[in-house]
mmCIF file of the C-alpha atoms, coordinates in Angstrom:
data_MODEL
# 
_entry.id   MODEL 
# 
loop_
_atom_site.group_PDB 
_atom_site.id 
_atom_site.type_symbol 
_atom_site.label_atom_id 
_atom_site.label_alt_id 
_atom_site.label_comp_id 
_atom_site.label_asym_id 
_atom_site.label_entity_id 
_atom_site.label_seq_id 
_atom_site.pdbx_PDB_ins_code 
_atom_site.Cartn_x 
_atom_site.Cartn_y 
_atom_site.Cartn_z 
_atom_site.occupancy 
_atom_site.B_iso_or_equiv 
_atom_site.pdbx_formal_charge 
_atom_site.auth_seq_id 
_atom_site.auth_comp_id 
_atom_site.auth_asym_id 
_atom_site.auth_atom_id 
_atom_site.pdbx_PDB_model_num 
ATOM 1  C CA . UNK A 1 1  ? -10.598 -15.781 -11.195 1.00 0.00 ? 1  UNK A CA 1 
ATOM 2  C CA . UNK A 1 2  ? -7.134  -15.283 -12.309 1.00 0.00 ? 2  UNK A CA 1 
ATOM 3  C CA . UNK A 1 3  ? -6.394  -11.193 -13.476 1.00 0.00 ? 3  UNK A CA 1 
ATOM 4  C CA . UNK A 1 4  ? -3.410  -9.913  -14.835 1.00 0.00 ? 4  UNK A CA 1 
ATOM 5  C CA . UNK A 1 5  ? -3.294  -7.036  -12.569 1.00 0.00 ? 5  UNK A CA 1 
ATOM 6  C CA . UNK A 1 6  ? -3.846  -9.096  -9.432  1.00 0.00 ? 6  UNK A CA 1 
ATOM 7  C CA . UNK A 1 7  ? -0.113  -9.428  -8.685  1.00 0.00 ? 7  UNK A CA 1 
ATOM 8  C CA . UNK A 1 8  ? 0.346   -5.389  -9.043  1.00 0.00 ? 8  UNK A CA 1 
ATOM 9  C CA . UNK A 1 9  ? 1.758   -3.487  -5.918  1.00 0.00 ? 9  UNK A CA 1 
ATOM 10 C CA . UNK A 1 10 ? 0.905   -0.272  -4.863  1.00 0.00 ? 10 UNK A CA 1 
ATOM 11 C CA . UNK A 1 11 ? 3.889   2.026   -3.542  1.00 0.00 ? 11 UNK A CA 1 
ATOM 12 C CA . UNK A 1 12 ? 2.606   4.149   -1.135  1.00 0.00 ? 12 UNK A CA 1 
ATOM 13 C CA . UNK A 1 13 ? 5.922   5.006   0.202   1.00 0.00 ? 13 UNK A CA 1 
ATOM 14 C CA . UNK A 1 14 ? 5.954   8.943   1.227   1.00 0.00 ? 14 UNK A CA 1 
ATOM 15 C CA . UNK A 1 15 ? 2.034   9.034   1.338   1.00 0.00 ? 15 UNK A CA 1 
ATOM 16 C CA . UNK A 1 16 ? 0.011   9.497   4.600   1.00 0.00 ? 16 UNK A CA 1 
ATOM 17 C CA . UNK A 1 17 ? -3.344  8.986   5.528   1.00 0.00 ? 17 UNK A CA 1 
ATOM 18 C CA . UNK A 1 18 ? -5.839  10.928  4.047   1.00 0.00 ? 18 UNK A CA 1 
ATOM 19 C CA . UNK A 1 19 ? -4.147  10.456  0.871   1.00 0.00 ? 19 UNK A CA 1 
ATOM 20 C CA . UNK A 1 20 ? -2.336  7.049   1.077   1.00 0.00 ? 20 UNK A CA 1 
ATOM 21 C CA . UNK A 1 21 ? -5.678  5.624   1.723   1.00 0.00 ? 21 UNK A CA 1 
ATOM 22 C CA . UNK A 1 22 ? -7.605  8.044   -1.201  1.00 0.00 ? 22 UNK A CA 1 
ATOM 23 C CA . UNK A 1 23 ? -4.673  6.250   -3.480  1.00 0.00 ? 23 UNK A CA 1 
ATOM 24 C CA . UNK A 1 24 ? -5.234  2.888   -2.086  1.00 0.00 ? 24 UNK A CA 1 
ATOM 25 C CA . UNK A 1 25 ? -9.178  3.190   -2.361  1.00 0.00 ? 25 UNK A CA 1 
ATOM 26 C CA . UNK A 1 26 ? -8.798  4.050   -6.078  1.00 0.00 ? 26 UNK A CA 1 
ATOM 27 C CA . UNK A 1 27 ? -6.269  1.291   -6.794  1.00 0.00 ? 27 UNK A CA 1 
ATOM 28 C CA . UNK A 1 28 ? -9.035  -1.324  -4.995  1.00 0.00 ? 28 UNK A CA 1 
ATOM 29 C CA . UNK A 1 29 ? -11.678 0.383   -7.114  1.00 0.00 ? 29 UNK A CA 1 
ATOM 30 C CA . UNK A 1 30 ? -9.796  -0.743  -10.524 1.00 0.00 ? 30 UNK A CA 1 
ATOM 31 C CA . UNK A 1 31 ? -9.487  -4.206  -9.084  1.00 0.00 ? 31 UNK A CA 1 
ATOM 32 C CA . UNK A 1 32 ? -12.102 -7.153  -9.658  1.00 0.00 ? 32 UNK A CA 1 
ATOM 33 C CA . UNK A 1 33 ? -13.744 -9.081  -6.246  1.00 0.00 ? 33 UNK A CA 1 
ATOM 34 C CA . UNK A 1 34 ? -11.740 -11.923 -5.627  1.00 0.00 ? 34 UNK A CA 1 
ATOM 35 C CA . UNK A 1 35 ? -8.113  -10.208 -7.085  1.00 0.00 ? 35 UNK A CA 1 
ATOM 36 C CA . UNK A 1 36 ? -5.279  -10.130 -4.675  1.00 0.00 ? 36 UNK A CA 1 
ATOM 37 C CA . UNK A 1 37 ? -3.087  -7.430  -4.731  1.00 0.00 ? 37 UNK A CA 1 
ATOM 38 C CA . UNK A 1 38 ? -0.158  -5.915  -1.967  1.00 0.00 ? 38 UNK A CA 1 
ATOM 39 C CA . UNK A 1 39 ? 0.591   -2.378  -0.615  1.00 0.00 ? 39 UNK A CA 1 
ATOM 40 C CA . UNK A 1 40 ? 3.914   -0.971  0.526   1.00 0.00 ? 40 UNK A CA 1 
ATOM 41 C CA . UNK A 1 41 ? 3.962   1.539   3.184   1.00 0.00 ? 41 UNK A CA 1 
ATOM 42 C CA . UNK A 1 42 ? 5.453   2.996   5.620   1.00 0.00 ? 42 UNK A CA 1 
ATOM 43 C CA . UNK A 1 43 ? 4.818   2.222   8.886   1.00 0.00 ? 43 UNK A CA 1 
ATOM 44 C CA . UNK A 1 44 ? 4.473   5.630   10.454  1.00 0.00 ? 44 UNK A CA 1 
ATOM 45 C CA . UNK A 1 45 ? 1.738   6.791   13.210  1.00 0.00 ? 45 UNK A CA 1 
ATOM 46 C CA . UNK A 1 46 ? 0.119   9.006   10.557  1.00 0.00 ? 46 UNK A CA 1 
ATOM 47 C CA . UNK A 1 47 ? -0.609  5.488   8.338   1.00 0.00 ? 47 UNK A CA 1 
ATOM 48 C CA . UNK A 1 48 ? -2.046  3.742   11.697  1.00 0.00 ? 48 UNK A CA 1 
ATOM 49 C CA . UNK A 1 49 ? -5.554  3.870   10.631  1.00 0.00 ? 49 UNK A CA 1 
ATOM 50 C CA . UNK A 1 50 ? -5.303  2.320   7.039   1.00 0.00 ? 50 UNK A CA 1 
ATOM 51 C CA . UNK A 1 51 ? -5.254  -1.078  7.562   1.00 0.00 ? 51 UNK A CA 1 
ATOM 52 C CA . UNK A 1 52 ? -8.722  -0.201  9.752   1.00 0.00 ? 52 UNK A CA 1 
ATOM 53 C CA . UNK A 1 53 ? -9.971  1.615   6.551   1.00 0.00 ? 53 UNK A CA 1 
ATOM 54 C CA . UNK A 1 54 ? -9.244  -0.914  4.198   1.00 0.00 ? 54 UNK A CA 1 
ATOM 55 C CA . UNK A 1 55 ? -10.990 -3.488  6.168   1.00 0.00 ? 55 UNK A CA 1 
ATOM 56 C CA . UNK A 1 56 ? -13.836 -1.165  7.037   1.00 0.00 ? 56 UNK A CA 1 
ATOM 57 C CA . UNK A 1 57 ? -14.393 -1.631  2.432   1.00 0.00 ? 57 UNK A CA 1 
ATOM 58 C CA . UNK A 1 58 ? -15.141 -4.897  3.547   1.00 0.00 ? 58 UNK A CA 1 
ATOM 59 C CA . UNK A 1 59 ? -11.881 -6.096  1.913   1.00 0.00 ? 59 UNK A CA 1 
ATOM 60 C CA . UNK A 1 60 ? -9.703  -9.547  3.372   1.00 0.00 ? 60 UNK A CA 1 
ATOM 61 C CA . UNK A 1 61 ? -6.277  -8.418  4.606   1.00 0.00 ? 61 UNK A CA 1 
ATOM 62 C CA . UNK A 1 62 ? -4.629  -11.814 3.956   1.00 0.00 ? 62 UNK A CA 1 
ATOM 63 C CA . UNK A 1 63 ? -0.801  -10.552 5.333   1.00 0.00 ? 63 UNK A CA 1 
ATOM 64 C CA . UNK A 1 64 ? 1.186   -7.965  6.850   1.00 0.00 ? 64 UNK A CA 1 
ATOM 65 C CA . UNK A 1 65 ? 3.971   -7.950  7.189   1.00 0.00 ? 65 UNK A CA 1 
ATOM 66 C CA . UNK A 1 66 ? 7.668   -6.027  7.474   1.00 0.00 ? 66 UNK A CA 1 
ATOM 67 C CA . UNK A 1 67 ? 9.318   -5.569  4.136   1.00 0.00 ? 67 UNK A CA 1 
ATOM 68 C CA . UNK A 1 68 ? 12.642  -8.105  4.290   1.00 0.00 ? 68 UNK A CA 1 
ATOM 69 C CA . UNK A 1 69 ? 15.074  -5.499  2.121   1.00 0.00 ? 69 UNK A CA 1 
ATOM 70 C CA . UNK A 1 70 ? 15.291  -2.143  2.189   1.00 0.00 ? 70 UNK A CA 1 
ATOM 71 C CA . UNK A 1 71 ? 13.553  -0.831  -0.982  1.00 0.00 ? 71 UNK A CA 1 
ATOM 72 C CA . UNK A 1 72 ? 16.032  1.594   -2.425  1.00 0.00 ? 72 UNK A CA 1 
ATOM 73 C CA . UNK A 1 73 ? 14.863  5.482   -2.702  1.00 0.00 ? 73 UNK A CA 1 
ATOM 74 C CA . UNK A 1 74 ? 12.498  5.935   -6.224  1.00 0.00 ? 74 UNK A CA 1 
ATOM 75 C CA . UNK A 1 75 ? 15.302  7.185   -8.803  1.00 0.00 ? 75 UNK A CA 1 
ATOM 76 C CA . UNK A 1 76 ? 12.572  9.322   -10.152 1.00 0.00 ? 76 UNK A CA 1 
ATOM 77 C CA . UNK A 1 77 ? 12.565  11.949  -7.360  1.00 0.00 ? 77 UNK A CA 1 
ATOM 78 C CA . UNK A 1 78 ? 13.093  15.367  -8.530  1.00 0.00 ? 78 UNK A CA 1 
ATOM 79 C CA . UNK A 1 79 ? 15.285  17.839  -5.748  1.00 0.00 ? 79 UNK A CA 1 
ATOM 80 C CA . UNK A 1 80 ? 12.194  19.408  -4.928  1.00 0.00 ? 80 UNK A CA 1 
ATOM 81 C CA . UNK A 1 81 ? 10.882  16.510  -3.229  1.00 0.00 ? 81 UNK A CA 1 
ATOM 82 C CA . UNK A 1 82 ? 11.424  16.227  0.864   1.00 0.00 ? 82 UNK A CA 1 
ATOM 83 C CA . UNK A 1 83 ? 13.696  13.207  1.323   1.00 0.00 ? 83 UNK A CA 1 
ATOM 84 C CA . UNK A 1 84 ? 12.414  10.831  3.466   1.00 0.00 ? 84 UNK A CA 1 
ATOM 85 C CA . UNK A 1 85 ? 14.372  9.161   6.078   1.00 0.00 ? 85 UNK A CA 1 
ATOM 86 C CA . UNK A 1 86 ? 15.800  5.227   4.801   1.00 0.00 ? 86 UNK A CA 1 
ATOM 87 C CA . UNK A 1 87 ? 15.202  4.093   8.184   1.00 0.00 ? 87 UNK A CA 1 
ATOM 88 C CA . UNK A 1 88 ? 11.449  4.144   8.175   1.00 0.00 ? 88 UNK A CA 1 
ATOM 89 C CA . UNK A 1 89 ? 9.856   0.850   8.517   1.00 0.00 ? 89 UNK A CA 1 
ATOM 90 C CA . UNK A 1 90 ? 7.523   -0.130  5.911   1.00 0.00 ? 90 UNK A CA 1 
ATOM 91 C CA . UNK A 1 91 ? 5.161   -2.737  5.820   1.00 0.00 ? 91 UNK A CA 1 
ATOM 92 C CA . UNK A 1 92 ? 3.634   -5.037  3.044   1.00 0.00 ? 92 UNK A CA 1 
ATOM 93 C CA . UNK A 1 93 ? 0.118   -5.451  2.988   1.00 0.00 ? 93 UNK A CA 1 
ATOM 94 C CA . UNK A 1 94 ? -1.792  -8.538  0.956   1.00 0.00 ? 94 UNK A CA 1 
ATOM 95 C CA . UNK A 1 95 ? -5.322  -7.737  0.044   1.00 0.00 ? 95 UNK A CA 1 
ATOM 96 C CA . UNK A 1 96 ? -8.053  -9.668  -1.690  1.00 0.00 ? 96 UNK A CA 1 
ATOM 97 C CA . UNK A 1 97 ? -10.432 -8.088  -2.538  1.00 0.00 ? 97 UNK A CA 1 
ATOM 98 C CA . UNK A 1 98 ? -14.226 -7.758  -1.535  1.00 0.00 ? 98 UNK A CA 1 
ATOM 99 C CA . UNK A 1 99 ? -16.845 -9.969  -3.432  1.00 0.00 ? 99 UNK A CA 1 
# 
């Protein structure tokens, strides 16, 4: 079944695990079983274990893959947030979700 919110992505840049997957699990949560949805992270070894966690939900990683361009720094940053470095790797994940 066709949602509108099944094409929505999920920025997780500058989020680790515990929290990137705590944000992740809550964005699954508002999603119906069958939606699709994708992830952006970075590919750091504090995110290794949340592809394992999201599949552990019992949801169908479908892709993942590198991001092709650089995604350009959020312009909504305040000074007060750490910079992160531009040459961190992130990754795009495709999810459907668990029946």
């Amino acid at each position: 079944m066709q949602h509108p919110n099944q094409t929505k992505m999920l920025d997780l840049r500058g989020a680790t695990c515990p929290m990137a997957f705590v944000k992740t699990k809550l964005h699954l949560d508002k999603l119906s079983p069958g939606d699709r949805t994708k992830i952006l992270y970075e590919q750091s070894p504090a995110n290794e274990p949340l592809v394992r966690s999201i599949r552990s939900l019992g949801h169908l990683i479908l892709s993942q893959k590198a991001a092709e361009q650089p995604f350009l720094e959020d312009d909504k940053k305040s000074a007060e947030t750490p910079s992160r470095s531009v040459d961190v790797p992130l990754t795009i994940l495709e999810i459907e979700v668990k029946e």
